[in-house]
C-alpha positions as CSV (number, residue, x, y, z in Angstrom):
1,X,84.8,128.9,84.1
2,X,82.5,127.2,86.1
3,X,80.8,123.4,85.2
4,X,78.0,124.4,83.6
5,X,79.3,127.2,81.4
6,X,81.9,124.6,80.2
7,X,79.3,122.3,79.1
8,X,77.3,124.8,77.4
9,X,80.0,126.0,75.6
10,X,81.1,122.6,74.5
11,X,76.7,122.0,73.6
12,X,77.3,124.8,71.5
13,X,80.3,123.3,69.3
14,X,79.9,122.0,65.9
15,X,81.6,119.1,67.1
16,X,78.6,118.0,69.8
17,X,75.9,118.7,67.2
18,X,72.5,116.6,67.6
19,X,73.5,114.9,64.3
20,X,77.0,113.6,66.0
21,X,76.5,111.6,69.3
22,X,78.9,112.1,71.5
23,X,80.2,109.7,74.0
24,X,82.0,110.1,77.3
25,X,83.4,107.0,77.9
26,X,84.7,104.3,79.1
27,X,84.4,105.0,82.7
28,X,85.0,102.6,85.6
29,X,84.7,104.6,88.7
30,X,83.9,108.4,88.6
31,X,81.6,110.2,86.8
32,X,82.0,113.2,83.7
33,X,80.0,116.1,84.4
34,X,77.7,116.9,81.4
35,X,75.0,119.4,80.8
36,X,72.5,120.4,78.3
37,X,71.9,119.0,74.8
38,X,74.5,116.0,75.2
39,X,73.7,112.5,73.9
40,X,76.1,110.4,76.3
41,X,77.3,106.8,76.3
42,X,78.6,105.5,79.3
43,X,80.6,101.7,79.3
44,X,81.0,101.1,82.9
45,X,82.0,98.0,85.1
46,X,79.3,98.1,88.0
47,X,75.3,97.9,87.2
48,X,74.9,100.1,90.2
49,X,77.9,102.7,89.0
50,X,77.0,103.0,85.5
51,X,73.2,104.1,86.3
52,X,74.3,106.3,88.7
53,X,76.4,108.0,86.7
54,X,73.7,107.7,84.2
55,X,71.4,109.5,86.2
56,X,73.2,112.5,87.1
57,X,73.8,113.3,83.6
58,X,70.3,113.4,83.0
59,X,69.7,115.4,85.7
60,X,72.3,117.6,84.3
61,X,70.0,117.6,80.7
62,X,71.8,115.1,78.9
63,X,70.1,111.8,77.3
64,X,72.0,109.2,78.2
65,X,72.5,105.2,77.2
66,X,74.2,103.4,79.6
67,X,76.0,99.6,79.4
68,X,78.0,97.3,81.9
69,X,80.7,96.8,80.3
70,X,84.3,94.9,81.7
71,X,86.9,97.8,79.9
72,X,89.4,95.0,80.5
73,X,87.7,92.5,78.1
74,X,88.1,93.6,74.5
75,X,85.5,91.2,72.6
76,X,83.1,93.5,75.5
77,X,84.4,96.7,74.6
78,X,84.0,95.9,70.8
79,X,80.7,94.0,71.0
80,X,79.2,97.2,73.3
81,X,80.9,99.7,70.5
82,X,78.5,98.2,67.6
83,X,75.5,98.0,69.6
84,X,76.3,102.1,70.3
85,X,76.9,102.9,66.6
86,X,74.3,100.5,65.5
87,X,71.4,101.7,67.7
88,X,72.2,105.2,68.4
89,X,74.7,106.4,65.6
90,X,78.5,108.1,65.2
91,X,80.6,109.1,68.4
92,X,82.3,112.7,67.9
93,X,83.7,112.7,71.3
94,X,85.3,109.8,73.3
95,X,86.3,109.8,76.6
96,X,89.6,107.2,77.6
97,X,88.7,107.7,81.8
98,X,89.2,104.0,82.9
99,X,91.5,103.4,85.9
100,X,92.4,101.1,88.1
101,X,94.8,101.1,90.8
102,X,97.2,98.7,93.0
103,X,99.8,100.5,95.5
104,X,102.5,98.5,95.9
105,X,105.9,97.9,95.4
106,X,106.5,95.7,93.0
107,X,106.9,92.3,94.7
108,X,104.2,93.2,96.4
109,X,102.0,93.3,93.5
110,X,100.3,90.3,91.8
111,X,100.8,89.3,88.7
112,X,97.1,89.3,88.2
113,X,97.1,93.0,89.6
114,X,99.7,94.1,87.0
115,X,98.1,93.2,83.7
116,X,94.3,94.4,85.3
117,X,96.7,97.5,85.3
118,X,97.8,97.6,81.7
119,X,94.5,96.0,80.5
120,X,92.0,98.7,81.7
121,X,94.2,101.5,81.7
122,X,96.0,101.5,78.3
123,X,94.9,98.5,76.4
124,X,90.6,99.5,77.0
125,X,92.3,102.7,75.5
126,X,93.3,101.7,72.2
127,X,90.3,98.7,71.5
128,X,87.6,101.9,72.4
129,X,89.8,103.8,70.1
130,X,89.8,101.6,67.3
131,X,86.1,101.0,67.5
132,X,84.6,104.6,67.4
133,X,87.8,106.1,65.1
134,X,87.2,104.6,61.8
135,X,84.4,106.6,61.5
136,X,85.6,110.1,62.8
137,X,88.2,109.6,60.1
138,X,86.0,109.0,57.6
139,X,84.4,112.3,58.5
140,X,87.7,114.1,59.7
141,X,85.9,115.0,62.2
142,X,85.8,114.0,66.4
143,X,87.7,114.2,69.7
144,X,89.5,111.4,71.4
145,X,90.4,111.9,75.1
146,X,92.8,110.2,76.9
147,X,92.9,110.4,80.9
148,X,96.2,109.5,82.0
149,X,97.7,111.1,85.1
150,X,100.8,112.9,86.6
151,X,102.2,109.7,86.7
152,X,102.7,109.2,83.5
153,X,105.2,112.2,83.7
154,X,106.7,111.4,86.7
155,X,107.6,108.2,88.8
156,X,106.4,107.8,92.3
157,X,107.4,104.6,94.6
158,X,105.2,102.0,94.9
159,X,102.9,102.9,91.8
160,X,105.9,101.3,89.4
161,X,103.0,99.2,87.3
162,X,100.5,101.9,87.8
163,X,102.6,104.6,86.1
164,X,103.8,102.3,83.6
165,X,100.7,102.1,82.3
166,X,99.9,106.1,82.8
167,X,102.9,106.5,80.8
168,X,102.0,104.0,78.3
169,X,98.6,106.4,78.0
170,X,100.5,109.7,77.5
171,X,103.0,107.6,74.8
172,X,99.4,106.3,73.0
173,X,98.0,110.4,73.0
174,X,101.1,111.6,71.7
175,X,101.5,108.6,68.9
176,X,97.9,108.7,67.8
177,X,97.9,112.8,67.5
178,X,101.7,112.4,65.3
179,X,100.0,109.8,63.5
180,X,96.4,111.1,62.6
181,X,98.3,114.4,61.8
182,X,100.7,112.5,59.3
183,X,97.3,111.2,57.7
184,X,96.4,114.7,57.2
185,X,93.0,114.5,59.6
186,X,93.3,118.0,60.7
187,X,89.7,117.7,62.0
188,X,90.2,114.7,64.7
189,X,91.5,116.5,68.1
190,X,93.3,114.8,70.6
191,X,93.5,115.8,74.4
192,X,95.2,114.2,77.2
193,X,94.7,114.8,80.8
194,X,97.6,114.7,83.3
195,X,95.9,115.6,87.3
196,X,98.0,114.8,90.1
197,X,96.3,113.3,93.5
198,X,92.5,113.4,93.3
199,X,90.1,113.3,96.1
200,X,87.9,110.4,95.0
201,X,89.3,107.4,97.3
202,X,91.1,105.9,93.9
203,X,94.3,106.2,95.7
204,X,93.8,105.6,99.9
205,X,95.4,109.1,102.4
206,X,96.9,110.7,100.0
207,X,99.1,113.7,101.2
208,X,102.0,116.0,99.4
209,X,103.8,119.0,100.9
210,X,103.9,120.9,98.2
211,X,100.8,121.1,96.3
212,X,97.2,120.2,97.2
213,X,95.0,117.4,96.4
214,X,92.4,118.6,93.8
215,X,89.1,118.1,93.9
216,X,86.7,116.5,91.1
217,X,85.3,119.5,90.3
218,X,88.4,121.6,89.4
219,X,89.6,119.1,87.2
220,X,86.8,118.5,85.8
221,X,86.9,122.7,84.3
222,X,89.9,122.0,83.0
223,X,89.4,119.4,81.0
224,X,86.1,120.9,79.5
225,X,88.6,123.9,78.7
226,X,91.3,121.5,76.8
227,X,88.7,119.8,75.2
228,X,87.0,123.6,74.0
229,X,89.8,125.2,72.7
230,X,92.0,121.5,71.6
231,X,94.5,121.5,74.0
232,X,96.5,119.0,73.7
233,X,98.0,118.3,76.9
234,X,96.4,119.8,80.3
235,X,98.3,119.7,83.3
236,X,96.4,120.0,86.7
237,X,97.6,121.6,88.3
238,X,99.6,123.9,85.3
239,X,102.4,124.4,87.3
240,X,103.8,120.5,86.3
241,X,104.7,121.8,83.0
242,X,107.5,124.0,85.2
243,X,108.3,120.8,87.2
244,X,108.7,118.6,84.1
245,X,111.1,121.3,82.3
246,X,113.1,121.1,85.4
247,X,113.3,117.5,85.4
248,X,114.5,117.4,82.4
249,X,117.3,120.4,82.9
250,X,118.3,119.8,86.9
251,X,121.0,116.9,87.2
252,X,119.9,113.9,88.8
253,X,120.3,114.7,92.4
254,X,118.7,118.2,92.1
255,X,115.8,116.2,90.9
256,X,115.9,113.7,93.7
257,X,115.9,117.1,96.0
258,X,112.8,118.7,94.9
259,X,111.4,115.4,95.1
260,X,112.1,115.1,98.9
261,X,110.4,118.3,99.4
262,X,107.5,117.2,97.6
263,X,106.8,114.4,100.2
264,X,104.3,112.9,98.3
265,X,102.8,109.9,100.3
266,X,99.3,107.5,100.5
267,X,99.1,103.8,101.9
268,X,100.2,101.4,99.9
269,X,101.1,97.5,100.6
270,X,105.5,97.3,101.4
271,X,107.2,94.6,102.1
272,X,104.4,91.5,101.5
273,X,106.4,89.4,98.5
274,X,103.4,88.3,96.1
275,X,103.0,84.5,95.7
276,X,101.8,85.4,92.1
């Protein structure tokens, strides 16, 4: 399914109705692809990156409201939240796709570094999510999106705050899907999305010798395809649903085989002790 199919389809839903504005946010560095009769909110860090992004999704058809917002700050995150429901109206779709990155080991990292980590990349998570949810349970009806990554499966060297705080993401999706399920809001769909190695400069030379490194696009169709038919976990690519199963059945140094193979590698800071 190509971009623009996937968009229409999703146009089409009940869920992205003109009476339910959607929202694809927060994002801090890449843009969402969106197309047609979408009504799009973006919270982004950078004046220059949020109307950018903002400006391809009107090309793309969409009508779009825009606002610089720090996802690490959550009085921002709230305060931006009730001018959205205030001036424009209910979010049926939210988008978790704040990220930021160090790579380093951990003494190399700052302590500054480490909660920017946590803050934007699990806590902006939860505050977005307890602004717009209150009102898609009132209506049992929405879609909350959580962007994590393959890291918050499996570890890799030198990421060891970085996929603690992808794994804290994955733990939030599951948690909140158990939970609004236990509350009996059938009609609130959860999806998380777990990519491996992107090529978008978040993470410097990245290489693997097994495996590629995706492009936006592709991951991009497979999360409008989770998010169309409720998945609610979408592995890119789907082979990591094989490698985790066999993580979880090999031994410990069968593991630690197959992850020589893999040869994952990217530059990151070794070696340089943080002075905090």
């Amino acid at each position: 399914m190509n971009r623009s199919r996937a968009w229409q389809r999703l146009c089409n839903q009940d869920k992205s109705s003109a009476s339910n504005w959607s929202a694809a946010m927060p994002e801090q560095r890449h843009a969402g692809r969106v197309q047609l009769r979408m009504h799009v909110c973006l919270f982004c860090l950078l004046q220059h990156g949020v109307e950018d992004t903002a400006a391809e999704c009107e090309r793309l058809g969409a009508t779009v409201q825009a606002f610089v917002v720090d996802c690490s700050k959550r009085e921002e995150i709230y305060s931006a939240a009730e001018k959205v429901k205030k001036d424009i109206g209910d979010v049926s779709i939210l988008v978790n796709n704040a990220g930021v990155i160090t790579a380093a080991d951990l003494l190399s990292t700052q302590d500054h570094q480490i909660e920017r980590m946590f803050e934007v990349n699990i806590l902006a998570h939860i505050w977005t999510t307890r602004a717009f949810l209150p009102t898609m349970m009132n209506n049992n009806h929405g879609h909350v999106v959580t962007v994590a990554s393959a890291a918050g499966h499996f570890v890799t060297s030198f990421m060891v705050a970085y996929c603690s705080s992808k794994f804290a993401a994955v733990g939030f999706h599951k948690a909140l899907t158990e939970e609004l399920s236990t509350l009996g809001k059938d009609g609130i769909k959860t999806t998380c999305l777990c990519p491996v190695f992107i090529n978008t400069g978040f993470v410097k030379n990245p290489s693997t010798r097994l495996g590629k490194i995706l492009e936006i696009e592709e991951v991009v169709e497979a999360l409008m395809e989770g998010i169309l038919t409720n998945q609610k976990m979408i592995f890119v690519p789907s082979n990591q649903r094989v490698a985790l199963l066999l993580e979880r059945l090999f031994p410990e140094r069968a593991v630690a085989v197959l992850k020589k193979l893999t040869n994952a590698k990217f530059d990151a800071v070794v070696g340089q002790r943080s002075t905090q």
